[in-house]
C-alpha positions as CSV (number, residue, x, y, z in Angstrom):
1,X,18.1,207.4,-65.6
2,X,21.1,207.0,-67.9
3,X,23.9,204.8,-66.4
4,X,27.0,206.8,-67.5
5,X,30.1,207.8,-66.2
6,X,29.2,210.5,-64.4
7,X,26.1,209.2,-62.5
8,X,28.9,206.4,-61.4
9,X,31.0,209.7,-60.2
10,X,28.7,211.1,-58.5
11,X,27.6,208.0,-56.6
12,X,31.3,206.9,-55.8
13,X,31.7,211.0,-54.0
14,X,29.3,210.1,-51.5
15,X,31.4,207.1,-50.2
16,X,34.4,207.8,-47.7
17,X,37.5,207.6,-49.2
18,X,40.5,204.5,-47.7
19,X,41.7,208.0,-45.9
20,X,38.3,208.6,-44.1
21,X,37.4,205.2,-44.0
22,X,41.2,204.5,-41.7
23,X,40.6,207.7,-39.7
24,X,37.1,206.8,-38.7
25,X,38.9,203.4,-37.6
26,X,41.1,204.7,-35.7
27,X,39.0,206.7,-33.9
28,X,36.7,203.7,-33.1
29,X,39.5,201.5,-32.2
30,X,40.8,204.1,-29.9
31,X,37.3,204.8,-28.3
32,X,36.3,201.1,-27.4
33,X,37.2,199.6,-24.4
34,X,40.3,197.3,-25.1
35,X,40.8,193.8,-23.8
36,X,43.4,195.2,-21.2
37,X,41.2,197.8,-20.0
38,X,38.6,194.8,-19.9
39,X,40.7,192.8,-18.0
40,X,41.6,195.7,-15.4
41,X,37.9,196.1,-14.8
42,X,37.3,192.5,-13.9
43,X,40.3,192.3,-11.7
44,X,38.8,195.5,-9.8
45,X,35.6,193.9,-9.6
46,X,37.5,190.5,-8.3
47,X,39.2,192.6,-5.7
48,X,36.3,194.5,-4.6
49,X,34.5,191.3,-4.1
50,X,37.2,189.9,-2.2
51,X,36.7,192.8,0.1
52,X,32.9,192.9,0.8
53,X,33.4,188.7,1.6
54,X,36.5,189.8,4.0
55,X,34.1,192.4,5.2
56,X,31.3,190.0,6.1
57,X,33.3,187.7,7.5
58,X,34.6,190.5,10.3
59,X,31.7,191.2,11.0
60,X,30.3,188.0,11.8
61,X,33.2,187.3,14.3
62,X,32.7,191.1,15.6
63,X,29.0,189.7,15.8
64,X,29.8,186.6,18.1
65,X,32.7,188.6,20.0
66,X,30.0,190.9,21.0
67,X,27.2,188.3,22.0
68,X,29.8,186.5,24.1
69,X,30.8,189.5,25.6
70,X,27.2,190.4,26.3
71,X,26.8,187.3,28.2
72,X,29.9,187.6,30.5
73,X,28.8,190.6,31.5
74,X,24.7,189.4,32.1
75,X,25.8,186.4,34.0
76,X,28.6,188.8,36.1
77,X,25.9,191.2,37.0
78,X,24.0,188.6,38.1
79,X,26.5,187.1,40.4
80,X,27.8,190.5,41.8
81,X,23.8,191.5,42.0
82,X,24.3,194.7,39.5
83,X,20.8,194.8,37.5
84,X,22.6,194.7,33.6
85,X,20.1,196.7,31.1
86,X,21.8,196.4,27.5
């Protein structure tokens, strides 16, 4: 194998040129997630977590709304002598 100006040549064809090489960049650049779009996701992930906990927390005064609830109404069917089958 003879190191000569043409075996360079044909060696330096197969690499992209600056042209392809910025093209292929910009393609990359334009295909990855940014740090905005980052930031957006995290903030919908804060705000969807902020739900669920909001959520729960209904729930668990819905919970003790209805166990009081079911109470007042065993100890009033008791006292007016309706048999109360929840």
């Amino acid at each position: 194998m003879e190191l000569s100006k043409e075996y360079f040549d044909e060696r330096l064809a197969r690499f992209p040129t600056s042209e392809e090489m910025q093209q292929g960049f910009t393609q990359l650049r334009e295909e990855l997630a940014n740090k905005q779009d980052i930031n957006t996701l995290y903030n919908k992930l804060d705000d969807l977590i902020k739900e669920t906990r909001t959520y729960h927390q209904e729930m668990q005064v819905l919970r003790h709304q209805v166990q009081t609830m079911s109470e007042w109404i065993k100890q009033a069917a008791k006292r007016i002598g309706v048999e109360y089958k929840p």
